[in-house]
C-alpha positions in Angstrom: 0.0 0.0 0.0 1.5 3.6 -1.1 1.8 6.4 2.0 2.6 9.7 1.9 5.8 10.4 3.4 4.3 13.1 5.1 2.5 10.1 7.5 5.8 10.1 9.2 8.5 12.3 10.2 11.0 10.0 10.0 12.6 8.6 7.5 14.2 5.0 7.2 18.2 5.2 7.7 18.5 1.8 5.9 16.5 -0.6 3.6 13.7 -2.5 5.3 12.5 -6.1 4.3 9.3 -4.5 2.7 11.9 -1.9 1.3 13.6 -3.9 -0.2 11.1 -6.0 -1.7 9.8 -2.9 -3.4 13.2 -2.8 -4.8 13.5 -6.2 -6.4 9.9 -5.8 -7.7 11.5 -3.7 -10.6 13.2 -6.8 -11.8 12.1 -9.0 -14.1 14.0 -11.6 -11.9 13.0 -10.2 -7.7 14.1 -13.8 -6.2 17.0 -13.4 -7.9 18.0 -10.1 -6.3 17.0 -11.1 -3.5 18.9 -13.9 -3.3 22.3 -11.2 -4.2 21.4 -9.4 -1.0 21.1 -12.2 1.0 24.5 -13.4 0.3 26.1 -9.8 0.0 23.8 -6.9 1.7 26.7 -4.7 2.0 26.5 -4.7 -2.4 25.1 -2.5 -4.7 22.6 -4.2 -7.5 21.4 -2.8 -10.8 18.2 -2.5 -11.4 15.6 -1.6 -14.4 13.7 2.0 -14.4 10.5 2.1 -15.8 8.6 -0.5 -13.9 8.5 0.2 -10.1 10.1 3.5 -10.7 11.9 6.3 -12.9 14.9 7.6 -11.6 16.0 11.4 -11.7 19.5 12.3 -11.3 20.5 15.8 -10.1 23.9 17.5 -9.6 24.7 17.3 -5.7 24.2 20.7 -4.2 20.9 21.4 -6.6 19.4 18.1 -5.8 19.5 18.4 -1.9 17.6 22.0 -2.7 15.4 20.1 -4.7 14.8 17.4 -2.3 15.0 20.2 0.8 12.5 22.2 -0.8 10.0 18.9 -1.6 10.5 18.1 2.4 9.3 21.7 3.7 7.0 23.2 1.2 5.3 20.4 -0.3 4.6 16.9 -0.2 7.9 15.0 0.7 9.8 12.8 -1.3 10.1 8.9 -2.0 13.8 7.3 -1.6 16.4 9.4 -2.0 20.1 8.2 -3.3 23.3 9.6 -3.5 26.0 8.4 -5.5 29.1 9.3 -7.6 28.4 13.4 -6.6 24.6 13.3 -7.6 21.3 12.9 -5.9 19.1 10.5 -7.0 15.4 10.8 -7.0 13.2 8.0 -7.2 9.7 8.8 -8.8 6.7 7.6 -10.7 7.2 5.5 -13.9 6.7 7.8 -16.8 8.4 11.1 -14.7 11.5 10.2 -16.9 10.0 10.8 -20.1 7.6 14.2 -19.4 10.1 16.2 -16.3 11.9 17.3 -19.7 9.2 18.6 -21.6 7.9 20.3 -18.6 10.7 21.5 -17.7 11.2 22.8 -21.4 8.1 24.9 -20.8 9.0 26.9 -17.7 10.6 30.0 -17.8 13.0 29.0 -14.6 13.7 25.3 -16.4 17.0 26.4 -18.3 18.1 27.5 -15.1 18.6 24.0 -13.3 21.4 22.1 -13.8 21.6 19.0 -15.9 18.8 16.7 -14.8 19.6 12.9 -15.5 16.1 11.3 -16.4 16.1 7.2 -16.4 13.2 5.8 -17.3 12.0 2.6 -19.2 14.5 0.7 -21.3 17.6 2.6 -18.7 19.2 0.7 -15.2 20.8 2.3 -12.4 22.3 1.3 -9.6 20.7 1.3 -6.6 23.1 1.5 -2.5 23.7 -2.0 -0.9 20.7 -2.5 1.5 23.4 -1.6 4.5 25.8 0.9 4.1 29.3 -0.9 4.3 31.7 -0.1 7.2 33.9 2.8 6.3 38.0 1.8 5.2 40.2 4.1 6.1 39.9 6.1 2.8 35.9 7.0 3.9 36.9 7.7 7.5 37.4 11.6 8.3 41.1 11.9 7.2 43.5 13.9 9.4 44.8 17.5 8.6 48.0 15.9 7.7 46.6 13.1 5.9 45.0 15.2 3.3 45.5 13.9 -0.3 48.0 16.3 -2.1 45.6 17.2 -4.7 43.4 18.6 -1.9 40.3 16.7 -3.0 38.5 14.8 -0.7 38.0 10.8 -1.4 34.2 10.4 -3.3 31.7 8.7 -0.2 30.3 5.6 -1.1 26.8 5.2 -2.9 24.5 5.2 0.1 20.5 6.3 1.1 19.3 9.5 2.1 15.6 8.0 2.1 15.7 4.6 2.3 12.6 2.8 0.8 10.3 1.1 4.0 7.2 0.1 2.7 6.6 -2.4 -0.5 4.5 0.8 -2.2 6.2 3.9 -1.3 4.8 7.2 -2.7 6.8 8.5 -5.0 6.6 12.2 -6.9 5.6 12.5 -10.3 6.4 15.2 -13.0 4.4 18.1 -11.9 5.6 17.6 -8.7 9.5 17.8 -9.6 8.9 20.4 -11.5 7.8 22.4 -9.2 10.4 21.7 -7.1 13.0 22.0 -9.1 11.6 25.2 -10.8 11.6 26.9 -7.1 15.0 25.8 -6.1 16.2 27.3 -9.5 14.8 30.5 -8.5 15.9 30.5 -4.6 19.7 30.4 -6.3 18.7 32.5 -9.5 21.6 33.8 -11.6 24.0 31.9 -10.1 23.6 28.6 -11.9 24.5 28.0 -15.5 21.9 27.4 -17.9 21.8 23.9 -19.1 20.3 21.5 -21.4 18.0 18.6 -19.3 18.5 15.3 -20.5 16.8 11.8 -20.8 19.8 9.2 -20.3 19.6 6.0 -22.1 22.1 4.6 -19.9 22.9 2.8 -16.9 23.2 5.1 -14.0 27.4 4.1 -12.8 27.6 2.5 -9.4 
């Protein structure tokens, strides 16, 4: 059964049972991912958009406006990823293919960043069920331990909202669009004007 995520104010740290049954239901093959996580939950899995979900993919910094903006002006969010310096937003089947055209439309929509839309016939890679324990290259490093070229070692994929329920709500287009249209606006000029994109590609884990 769908929720809003607005019937809680919590959200999940990790990948619940039902969660992750959710997850598996966008395969074509959910015994079989299930049986990856049981022998490795600590692994990330590729799975198909289109089904169970679309994926969006936002540039870091834009997509926890996005996602900030969803959580305190209007109806929440569904799972949340990040991976690889992007946010990724999980919504309804279909958002892949119309966000773009929307977004096309808007006076505001040049002004996001590139969007990364995966939708039917696209994968992406989804965080292990249970983030790993951090190596020494994820744990704070030490003044003097900085790397020489002074940046900082990428964090490993992991869940901002993990899924919890086997039907979690999810946003659709209108919805990211007006998201993403506000958050545009609340930075204005300062963000380059960009073509969005649908990705026919696997999202990289």
């Amino acid at each position: 059964m769908s929720r809003s995520p607005q019937d809680s104010l919590h959200t999940a740290a990790f990948v619940t049972p039902a969660g992750a049954d959710w997850l598996a239901s966008a395969s074509a093959s959910p015994r079989g991912v299930q049986a990856l996580w049981a022998a490795a939950p600590t692994a990330p899995v590729t799975l198909p958009c289109g089904t169970a979900f679309d994926v969006i993919s936002m540039d870091a910094l834009f997509g926890r406006r996005v996602v900030g903006r969803l959580w305190t002006d209007g109806p929440g969010t569904g799972p949340v990823a990040a991976q690889g310096g992007r946010v990724m937003l999980f919504a309804t089947p279909g958002t892949a293919q119309r966000l773009p055209a929307l977004l096309g439309w808007e006076e505001w929509g040049a002004a996001a960043p590139p969007l990364l839309c995966y939708g039917r016939g696209d994968a992406v890679t989804v965080p292990p069920l249970f983030p790993p324990d951090p190596g020494p290259q994820e744990a704070a490093p030490l003044e003097h331990d900085a790397p020489e070229s002074g940046v900082a070692p990428m964090p490993s994929p992991r869940w901002l909202v993990a899924p919890d329920v086997r039907g979690p709500w999810l946003p659709g287009p209108e919805v990211l669009l007006w998201a993403c249209v506000r958050a545009a606006r609340a930075v204005g000029g300062d963000l380059v004007s960009t073509a969005v994109t649908c990705a026919p590609a696997a999202f990289p884990g």
